[in-house]
C-alpha positions in Angstrom: 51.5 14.1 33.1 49.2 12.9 30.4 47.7 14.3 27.0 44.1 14.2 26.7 42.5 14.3 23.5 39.2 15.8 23.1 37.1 15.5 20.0 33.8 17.6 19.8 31.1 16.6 17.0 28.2 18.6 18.2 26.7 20.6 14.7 25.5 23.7 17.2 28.1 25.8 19.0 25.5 27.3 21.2 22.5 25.5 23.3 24.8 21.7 22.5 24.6 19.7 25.5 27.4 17.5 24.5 29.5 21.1 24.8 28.0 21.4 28.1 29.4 18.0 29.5 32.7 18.9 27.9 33.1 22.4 29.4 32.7 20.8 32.7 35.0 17.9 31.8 37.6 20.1 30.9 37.1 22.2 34.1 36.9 19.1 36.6 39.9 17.3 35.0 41.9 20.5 34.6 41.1 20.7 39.0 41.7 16.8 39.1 45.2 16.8 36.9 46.0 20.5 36.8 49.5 19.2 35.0 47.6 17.3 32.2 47.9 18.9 28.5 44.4 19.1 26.7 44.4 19.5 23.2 40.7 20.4 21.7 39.5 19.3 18.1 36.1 20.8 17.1 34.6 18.8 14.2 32.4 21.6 13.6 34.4 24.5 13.8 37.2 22.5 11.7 35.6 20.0 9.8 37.4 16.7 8.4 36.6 15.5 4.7 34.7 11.9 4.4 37.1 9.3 3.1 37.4 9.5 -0.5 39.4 8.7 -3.4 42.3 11.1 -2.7 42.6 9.6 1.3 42.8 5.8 0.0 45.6 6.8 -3.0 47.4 9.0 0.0 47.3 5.6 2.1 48.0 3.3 -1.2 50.1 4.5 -3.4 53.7 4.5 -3.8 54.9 8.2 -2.8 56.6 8.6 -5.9 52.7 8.1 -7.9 50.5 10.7 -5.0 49.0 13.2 -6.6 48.9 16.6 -5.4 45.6 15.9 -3.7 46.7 12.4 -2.2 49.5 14.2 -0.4 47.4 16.9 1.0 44.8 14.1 2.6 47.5 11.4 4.2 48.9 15.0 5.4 45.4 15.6 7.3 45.5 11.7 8.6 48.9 11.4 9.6 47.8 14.7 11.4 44.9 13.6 13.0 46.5 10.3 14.0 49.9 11.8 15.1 47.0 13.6 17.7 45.5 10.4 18.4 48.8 8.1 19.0 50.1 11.7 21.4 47.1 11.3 23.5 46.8 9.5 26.9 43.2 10.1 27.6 40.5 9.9 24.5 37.3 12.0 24.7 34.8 12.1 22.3 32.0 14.3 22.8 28.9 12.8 20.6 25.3 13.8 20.3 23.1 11.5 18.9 21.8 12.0 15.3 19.2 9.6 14.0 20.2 7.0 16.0 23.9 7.4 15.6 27.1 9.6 15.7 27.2 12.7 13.3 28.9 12.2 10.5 32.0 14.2 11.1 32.9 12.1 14.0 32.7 8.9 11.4 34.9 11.2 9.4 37.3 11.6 11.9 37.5 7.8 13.0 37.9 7.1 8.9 41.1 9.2 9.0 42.5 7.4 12.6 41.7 3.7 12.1 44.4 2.5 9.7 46.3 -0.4 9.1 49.9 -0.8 10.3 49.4 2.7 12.2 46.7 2.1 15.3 45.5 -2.1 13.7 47.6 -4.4 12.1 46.4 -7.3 10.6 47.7 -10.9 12.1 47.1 -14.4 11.2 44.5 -14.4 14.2 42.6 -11.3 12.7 43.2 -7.7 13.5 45.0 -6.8 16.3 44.7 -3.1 18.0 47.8 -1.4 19.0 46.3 1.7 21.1 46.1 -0.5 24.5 47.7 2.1 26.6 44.7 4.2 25.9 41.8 5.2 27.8 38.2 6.7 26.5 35.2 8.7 27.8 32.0 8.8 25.3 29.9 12.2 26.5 26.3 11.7 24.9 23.6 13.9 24.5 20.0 12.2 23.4 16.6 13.4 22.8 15.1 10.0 23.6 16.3 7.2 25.5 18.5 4.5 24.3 20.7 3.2 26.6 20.7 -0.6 26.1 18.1 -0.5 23.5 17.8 -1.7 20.1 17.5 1.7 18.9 20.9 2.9 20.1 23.4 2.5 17.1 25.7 4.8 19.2 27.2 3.3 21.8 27.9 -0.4 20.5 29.8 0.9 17.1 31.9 3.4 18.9 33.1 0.2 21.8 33.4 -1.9 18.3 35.7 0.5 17.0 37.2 1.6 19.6 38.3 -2.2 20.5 39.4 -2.5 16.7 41.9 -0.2 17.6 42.8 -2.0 21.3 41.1 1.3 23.3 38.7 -1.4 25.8 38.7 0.8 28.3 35.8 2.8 27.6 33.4 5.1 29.4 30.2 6.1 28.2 28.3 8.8 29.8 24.7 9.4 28.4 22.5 12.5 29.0 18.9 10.7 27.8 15.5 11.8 27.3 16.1 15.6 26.7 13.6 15.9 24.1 10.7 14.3 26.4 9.7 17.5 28.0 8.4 17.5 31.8 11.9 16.6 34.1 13.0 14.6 31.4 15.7 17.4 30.5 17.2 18.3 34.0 17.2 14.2 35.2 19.2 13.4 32.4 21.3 16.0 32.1 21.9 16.0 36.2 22.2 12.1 35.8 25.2 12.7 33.4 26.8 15.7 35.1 26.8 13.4 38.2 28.2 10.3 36.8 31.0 12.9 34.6 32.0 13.7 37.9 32.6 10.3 39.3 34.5 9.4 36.1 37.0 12.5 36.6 
């Protein structure tokens, strides 16, 4: 049996196309592994703070010197990366906003990559420690970017992903559906299609 983590980031709980691709991930993998355990964190529904002072004095500080408010946010990240170290099977469900990921996702990965928990740092450099890990990027896109100078997406989330040892990663793009004409159903058929193959 393994845990499969699944992170969504879309702002829109109706008509989100990354939501689409992870209903019928969940559905084919559920078919595919029917013993797996799936655990669902909506970034929308439940959002995570940005890193701020409070976070880095949780992760700093002597217990004895947290404040009420330090406690409360190493709580949330030992949380979130209690969730994270759990998992078998990472999947991160990410529409792209101006180029990027929203900025609840980056919140999310602020509260997971930490020293001495999933990196440590070595003489070499930084070393990951999640290498037992596996991860699927779902994608939704108004244009297309794959491979293009434009896409801000998909090269930071393999950087940081690596920083933390996951290397084997999947990306999964539906492109082009703001381009009107069949833009819309090739690239979201394209995805479903290559979704299923991954499963």
């Amino acid at each position: 049996m393994s845990r499969v983590l699944i992170i969504e980031s879309s702002a829109r709980q109706q008509g989100s196309i990354s939501r689409q691709l992870t209903e019928q991930f969940v559905s084919q993998w559920q078919g595919a592994h029917p013993l797996d355990e799936l655990t669902v964190r909506d970034l929308a529904s439940d959002p995570v703070p940005h890193l701020d002072a409070d976070l880095l004095g949780g992760w700093m500080k002597p217990e004895a010197q947290r404040s009420h408010g330090e406690l409360d946010a190493l709580h949330r990240s030992n949380e979130l990366t209690d969730e994270l170290l759990a998992s078998d099977v990472l999947v991160l469900a990410a529409p792209m906003y101006n180029f990027a990921i929203p900025s609840t996702l980056k919140a999310w990965l602020d509260h997971v990559l930490r020293a001495g928990v999933t990196f440590k740092y070595t003489d070499t450099g930084p070393q990951g420690l999640l290498t037992d890990k596996r991860a699927i990027v779902l994608t939704a896109r108004g244009g297309i970017y794959a491979g293009s100078a434009s896409d801000h997406q998909e090269p930071y989330l393999r950087q940081v992903l690596a920083f933390i040892g996951i290397h084997d990663v999947e990306f999964i793009h539906a492109e082009g559906l703001n381009l009107g004409g069949d833009f819309f159903e090739k690239g979201l058929n394209q995805a479903k299609a290559r979704l299923a193959q991954v499963v």
